[in-house]
C-alpha positions, 0 to 999 in steps of 0.5 A, a space after each residue: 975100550 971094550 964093547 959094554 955088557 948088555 942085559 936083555 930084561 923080558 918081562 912076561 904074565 901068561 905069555 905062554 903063547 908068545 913067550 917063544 918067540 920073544 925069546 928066539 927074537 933075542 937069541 937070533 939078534 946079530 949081536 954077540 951072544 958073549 956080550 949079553 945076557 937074557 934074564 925073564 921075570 915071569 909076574 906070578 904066571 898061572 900057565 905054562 909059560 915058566 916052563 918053556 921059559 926054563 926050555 931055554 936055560 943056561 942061556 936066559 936066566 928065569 926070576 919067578 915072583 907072586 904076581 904083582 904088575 909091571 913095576 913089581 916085575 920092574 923092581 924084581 929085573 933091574 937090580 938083577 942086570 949085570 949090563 952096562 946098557 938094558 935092553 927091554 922086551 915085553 913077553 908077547 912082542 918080538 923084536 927085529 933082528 937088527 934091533 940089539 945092534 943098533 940100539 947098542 950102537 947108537 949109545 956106544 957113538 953117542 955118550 951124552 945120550 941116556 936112552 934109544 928108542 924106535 919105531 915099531 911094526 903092528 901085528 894081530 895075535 897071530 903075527 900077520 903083519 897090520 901097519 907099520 909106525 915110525 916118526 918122520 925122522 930121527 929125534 933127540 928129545 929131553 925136558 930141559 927147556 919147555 919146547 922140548 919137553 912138548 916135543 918129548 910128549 908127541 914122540 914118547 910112544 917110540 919109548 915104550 917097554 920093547 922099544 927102550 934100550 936104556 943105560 944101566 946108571 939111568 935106571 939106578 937113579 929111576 928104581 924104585 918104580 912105584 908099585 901100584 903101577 901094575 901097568 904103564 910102569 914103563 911110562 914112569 921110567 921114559 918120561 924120566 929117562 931124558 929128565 937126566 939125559 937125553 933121549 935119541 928117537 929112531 925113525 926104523 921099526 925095530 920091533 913088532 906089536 902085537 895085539 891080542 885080547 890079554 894084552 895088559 895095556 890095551 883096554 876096552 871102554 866097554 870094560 869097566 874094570 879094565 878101564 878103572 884099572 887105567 884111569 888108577 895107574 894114570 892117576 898114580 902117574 900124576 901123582 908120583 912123577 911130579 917130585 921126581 922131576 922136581 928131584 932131578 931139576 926139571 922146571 915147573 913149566 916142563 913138568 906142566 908140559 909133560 903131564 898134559 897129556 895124561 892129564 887130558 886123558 886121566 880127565 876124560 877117562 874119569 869123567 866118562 866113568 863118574 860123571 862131573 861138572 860140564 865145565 870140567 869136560 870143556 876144560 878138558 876138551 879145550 886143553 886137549 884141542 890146544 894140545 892136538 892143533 897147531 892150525 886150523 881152516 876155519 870150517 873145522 875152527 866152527 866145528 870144534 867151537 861147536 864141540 866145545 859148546 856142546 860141553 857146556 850143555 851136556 852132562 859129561 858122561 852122556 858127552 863122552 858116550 855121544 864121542 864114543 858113538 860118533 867114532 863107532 859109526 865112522 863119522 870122523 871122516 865127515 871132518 875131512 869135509 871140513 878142510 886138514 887141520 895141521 897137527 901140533 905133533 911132528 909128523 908121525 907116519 903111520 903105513 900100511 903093511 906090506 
């Protein structure tokens, strides 16, 4: 049997700084250039970056759209890949040079695995190297059983837009992607991916990071339009997931387990904006203590009862304005004082760059 044909989907929206060098990322992989394909969506770009994107035909293919967010981009790409396999790549990231070779490879070894992803390298805009994020060893996650679908939740940050590779049949039975997720679409396709097959996590970084000001997913509280934008997609995730899962046989526990975590975060992002009642913030922050620990000494057992008791008390905007202020000032690090909770997650290792 021969090697399968690879589509490399860039997804791009004003990328007219860093479109380049996603793009030679690509071209400069160690993977036959006769086995794959390079199609860029541009989301309705208002800079230049169509044309330095156009720089590079024959060999990357430009589909130009009216702006629309990430699932429109999604919805727009997919049905235009040729491949067996997709591979995914945000249009102000870049890619290591051995990451098409061994996302491919481990789908070829693997048949019963439906999606790769990996760690990643964290840089600043202007690529200098900031840290270094990979699970402590290479995983298999999927969402048939509940502990498994927990397990899923603490690692699906290793299966985001640039690091997933995907097989081609997995996204036929995803499309389409709901439309009012402008961003966070790839969320929707990797909490279904391993609902129909499972998914293999990588303990390299095969891919780099990088934040900067325009960067769609990364939001300031301080902004409210930003943040309501989050909150809107989080809330339409929770909304569109569910029969989806049901629709490919995914027990009611393990959907529960799955949309924990967004449902924590949905919960306070709300709250933080709108206000509520004080027992919804110590609904929400006991959920999310149980979700976060697996253990605690018990200085840091008084200190989170303490936290949840001020929930009770305290009106939930001025609750999270208090939480925001206490990270600001760096008084995290008075809980070291308190003895190491061990976390629920598996070990992730988060180290500095070289």
């Amino acid at each position: 049997m021969g090697k399968p044909f690879v589509s490399v989907l860039i997804d791009t929206y004003n990328h007219e700084r860093f479109i380049e060098q996603a793009i030679l990322s690509v071209l400069e992989q160690d993977f036959p250039a006769s086995d794959r394909e390079i199609l860029v969506v541009d989301d309705g770009s208002a800079d230049g970056t169509p044309e330095i994107v156009r720089k590079f035909a024959p060999q990357v293919r430009l589909l130009r759209k009216e702006n629309g967010g990430q699932a429109s981009a999604f919805n727009a790409g997919i049905p235009e890949c040729r491949g067996e396999i997709v591979a995914f790549l945000d249009g102000d990231d870049w890619w290591a040079l051995n990451k098409l070779r061994m996302a491919t490879e481990q789908l070829e070894r693997n048949p019963e695995i439906g999606c790769v992803g990996h760690g990643y390298y964290e840089v600043y805009s202007d690529g200098r190297p900031d840290g270094v994020v990979v699970p402590a060893a290479s995983t298999i996650v999927h969402l048939r059983d509940q502990s498994a679908a927990r397990l899923f939740t603490y690692l699906r940050a290793f299966l985001g837009t640039t690091k997933i590779t995907i097989r081609k049949k997995l996204l036929d039975q995803i499309l389409p992607f709901p439309e009012e997720l402008v961003i966070e679409a790839d969320e929707y396709m990797f909490t279904l991916a391993p609902a129909l097959a499972p998914a293999l996590i990588l303990d390299k970084p095969l891919f780099y990071y990088r934040f900067h000001s325009g960067n769609l997913f990364q939001y300031s509280k301080q902004d409210e339009v930003k943040t309501r934008r989050k909150l809107g997609v989080l809330q339409a995730l929770l909304r569109h997931l569910p029969p989806r899962l049901r629709q490919f046989r995914i027990d009611e526990e393990n959907i529960a387990a799955v949309l924990q975590p967004l449902s924590i975060d949905a919960g306070r992002m709300r709250l933080a904006l709108d206000g509520g009642w004080t027992w919804e913030t110590f609904r929400i922050e006991r959920a999310a203590y149980q979700y976060s620990y697996q253990s605690l000494p018990l200085a840091y057992r008084i200190y989170k009862a303490m936290i949840l008791a001020a929930t009770c008390v305290v009106p939930p905007r001025r609750f999270y304005q208090l939480r925001d202020w206490y990270s600001a000032k760096g008084l995290r690090r008075v809980r070291e004082l308190l003895g190491e909770p061990v976390p629920a997650a598996p070990v992730v290792e988060q180290r500095p760059a070289k």
